[in-house]
C-alpha positions as CSV (number, residue, x, y, z in Angstrom):
1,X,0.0,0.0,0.0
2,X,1.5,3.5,-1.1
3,X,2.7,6.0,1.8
4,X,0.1,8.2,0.1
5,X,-2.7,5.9,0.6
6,X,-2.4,5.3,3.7
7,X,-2.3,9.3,4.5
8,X,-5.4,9.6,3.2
9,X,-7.1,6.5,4.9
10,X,-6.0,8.1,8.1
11,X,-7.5,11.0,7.1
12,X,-10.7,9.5,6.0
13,X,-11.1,7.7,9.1
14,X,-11.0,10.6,11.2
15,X,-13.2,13.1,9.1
16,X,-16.4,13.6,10.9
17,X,-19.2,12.6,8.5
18,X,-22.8,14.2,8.7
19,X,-24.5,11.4,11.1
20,X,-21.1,10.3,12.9
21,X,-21.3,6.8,11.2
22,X,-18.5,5.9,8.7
23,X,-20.9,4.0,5.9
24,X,-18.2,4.0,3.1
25,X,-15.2,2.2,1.2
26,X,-12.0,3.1,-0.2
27,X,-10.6,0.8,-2.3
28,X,-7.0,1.6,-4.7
29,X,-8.4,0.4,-8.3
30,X,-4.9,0.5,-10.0
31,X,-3.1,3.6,-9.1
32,X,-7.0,5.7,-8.4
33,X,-8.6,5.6,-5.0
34,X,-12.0,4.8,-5.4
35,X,-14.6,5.6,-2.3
36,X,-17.9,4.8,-1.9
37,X,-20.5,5.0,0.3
38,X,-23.8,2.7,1.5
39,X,-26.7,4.0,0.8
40,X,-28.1,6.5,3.6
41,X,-29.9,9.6,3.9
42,X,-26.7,11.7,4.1
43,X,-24.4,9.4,1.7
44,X,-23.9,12.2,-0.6
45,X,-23.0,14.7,2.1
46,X,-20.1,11.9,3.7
47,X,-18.9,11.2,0.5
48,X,-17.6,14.5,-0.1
49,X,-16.6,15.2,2.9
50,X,-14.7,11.7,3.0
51,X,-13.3,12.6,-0.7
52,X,-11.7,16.2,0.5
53,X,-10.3,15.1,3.4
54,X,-8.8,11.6,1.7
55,X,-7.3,14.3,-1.2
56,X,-6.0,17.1,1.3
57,X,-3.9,13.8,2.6
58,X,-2.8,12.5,0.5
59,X,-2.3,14.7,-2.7
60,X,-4.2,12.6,-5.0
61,X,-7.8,12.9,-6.7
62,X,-10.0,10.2,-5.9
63,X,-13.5,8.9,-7.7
């Protein structure tokens, strides 16, 4: 697992998320993080705030 990755893992982990409950995946596809979320009332609000915080750690853009 790249040094990058694992940055933003960290990151992602600690980001609060709108309900407090960490509903989502990050998987390394290749060389792209992908993250994903279950579905929830606020999946689309965690997502992003899962995504900026995994890309402010660890430098790379993620789907």
């Amino acid at each position: 697992m790249p040094v990058w990755f694992k940055n933003g893992l960290k990151a992602a982990m600690m980001a609060p998320t709108a309900l407090n409950q960490q509903k989502f995946y990050v998987d390394l596809v290749g060389d792209e993080p992908v993250i994903t979320a279950k579905p929830s009332p606020m999946a689309r609000i965690d997502l992003g705030i899962v995504k900026y915080n995994f890309e402010a750690a660890s430098g790379h853009k993620c789907r």
